[in-house]
N, C-alpha and C positions, 0 to 999 in steps of 0.2 A: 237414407234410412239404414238401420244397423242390420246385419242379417244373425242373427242367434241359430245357432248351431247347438244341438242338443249332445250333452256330456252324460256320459254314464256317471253313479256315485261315486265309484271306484277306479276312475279315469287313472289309469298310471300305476296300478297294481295289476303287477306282472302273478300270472299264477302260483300257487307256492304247494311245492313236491316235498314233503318227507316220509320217509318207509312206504313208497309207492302210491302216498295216499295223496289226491291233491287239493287245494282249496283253491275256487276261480270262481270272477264273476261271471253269470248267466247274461247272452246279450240280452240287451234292453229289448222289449215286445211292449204290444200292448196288452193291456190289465184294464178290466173292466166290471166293477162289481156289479152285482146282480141280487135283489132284493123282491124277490114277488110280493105281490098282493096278498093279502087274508086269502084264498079260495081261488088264487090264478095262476098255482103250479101249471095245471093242464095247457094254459093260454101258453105262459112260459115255456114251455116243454116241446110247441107246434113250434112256436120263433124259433127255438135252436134246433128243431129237426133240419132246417137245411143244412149245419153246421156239421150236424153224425152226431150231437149231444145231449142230455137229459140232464132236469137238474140235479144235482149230485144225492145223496143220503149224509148224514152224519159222518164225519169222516172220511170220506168215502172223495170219489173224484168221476168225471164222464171224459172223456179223452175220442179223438180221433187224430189220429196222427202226431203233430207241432201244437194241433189246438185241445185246450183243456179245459176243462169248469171245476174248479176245487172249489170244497165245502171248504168256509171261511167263517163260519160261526150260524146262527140259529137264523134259520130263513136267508140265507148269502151267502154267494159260491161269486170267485173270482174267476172271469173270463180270461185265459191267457194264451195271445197268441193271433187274434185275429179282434177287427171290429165287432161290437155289437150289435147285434139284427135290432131290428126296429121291433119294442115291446108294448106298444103302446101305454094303455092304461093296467097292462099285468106286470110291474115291476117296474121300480124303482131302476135307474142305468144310472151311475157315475163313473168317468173316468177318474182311474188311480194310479196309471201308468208313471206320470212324474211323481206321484207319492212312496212306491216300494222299490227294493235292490233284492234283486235274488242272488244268492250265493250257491252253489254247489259246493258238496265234501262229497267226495268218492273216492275209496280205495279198501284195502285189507283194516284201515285203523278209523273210517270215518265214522262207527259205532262205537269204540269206544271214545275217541275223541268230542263227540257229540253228548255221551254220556255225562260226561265232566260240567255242561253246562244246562243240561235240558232234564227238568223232573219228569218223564217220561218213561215208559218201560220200553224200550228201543229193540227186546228182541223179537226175533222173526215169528213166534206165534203170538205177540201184543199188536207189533207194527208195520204188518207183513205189506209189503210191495203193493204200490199204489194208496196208500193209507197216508191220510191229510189231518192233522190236529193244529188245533191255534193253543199254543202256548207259550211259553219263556223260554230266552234264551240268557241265560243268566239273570239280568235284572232288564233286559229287551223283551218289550212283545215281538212274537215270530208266530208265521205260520210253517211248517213243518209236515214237508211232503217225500215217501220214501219213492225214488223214481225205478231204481233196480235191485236187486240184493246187496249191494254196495253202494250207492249211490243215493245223498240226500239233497232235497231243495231247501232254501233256508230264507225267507221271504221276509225281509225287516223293512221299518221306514224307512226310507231312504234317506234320511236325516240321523238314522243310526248305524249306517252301513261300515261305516269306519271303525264307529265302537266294536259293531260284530266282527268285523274283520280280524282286528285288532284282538278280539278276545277268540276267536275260532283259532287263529296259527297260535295263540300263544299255548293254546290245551292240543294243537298237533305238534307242536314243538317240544310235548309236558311227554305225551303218550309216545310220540317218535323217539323219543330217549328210549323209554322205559323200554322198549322193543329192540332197539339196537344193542340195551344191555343182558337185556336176555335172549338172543341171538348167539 
């Protein structure tokens, strides 16, 4: 019997550093979405009490530690980072782990570089740290999580991870000029 070895999407892409800014993949974790019931926040809310987490708000994110719950659209926040507790009849559980490729941009340029592709207001009193929106990334769906004052998570299908990739260095490649020229 064959033994299958699990590959990241980006298997082979080495990190990519301009004007100190870098773009790399996120290791693979698991991803678990999370969809309550009409009326089973509170159920919900008991199950991830062992975790340290709440279900998120709007935008918004629960974190302890490596593990996280991002708001992921209307009633569903992605679990990232550990198993899902057992919810019974309060929500909906599927795994999504072989479905998304997280990216990181973090540096001095990953706001402006990120600008270039994402209709969002990306400064610090719109999209201030810790702040999760499901939007585009160029002509990609992405979810879009700011992790530090520099530092973004870039959550695509993992079926479009190459694309983003691909379009993420070419706009740090666009802004790393323009900085080196006005330097």
């Amino acid at each position: 019997m064959p033994e299958l070895i699990a590959k990241s999407a980006l298997a082979g892409h080495a990190p990519l550093t301009r004007a100190a800014t870098t773009l790399a993949e996120a290791p693979m974790t698991d991803i678990t979405a999370i969809a309550p019931f009409p009326g089973q926040t509170k159920a919900v809310n008991a199950a991830l009490k062992p975790l340290g987490l709440s279900f998120p708000a709007p935008n918004g994110q629960s974190s302890n530690g490596p593990v996280r719950l991002l708001w992921t659209g209307r009633e569903q926040a992605f679990l990232i980072g550990a198993p899902a507790p057992e919810m019974g009849a309060a929500a909906a559980v599927t795994g999504q782990s072989d479905g998304w490729a997280i990216l990181t941009l973090s540096g001095p340029l990953a706001r402006d570089t990120l600008a270039r592709l994402v209709p969002l207001d990306l400064r610090e009193t719109a999209f201030p740290v810790g702040m999760t929106a499901r939007s585009g990334l160029n002509h990609m769906a992405m979810v879009l999580t700011r992790s530090d004052a520099a530092t973004y998570e870039i959550m695509v299908f993992r079926s479009m991870a190459r694309t983003a990739w691909h379009e993420l260095a070419e706009a740090l490649e666009t802004v790393a000029a323009r900085f080196d020229q006005m330097a």
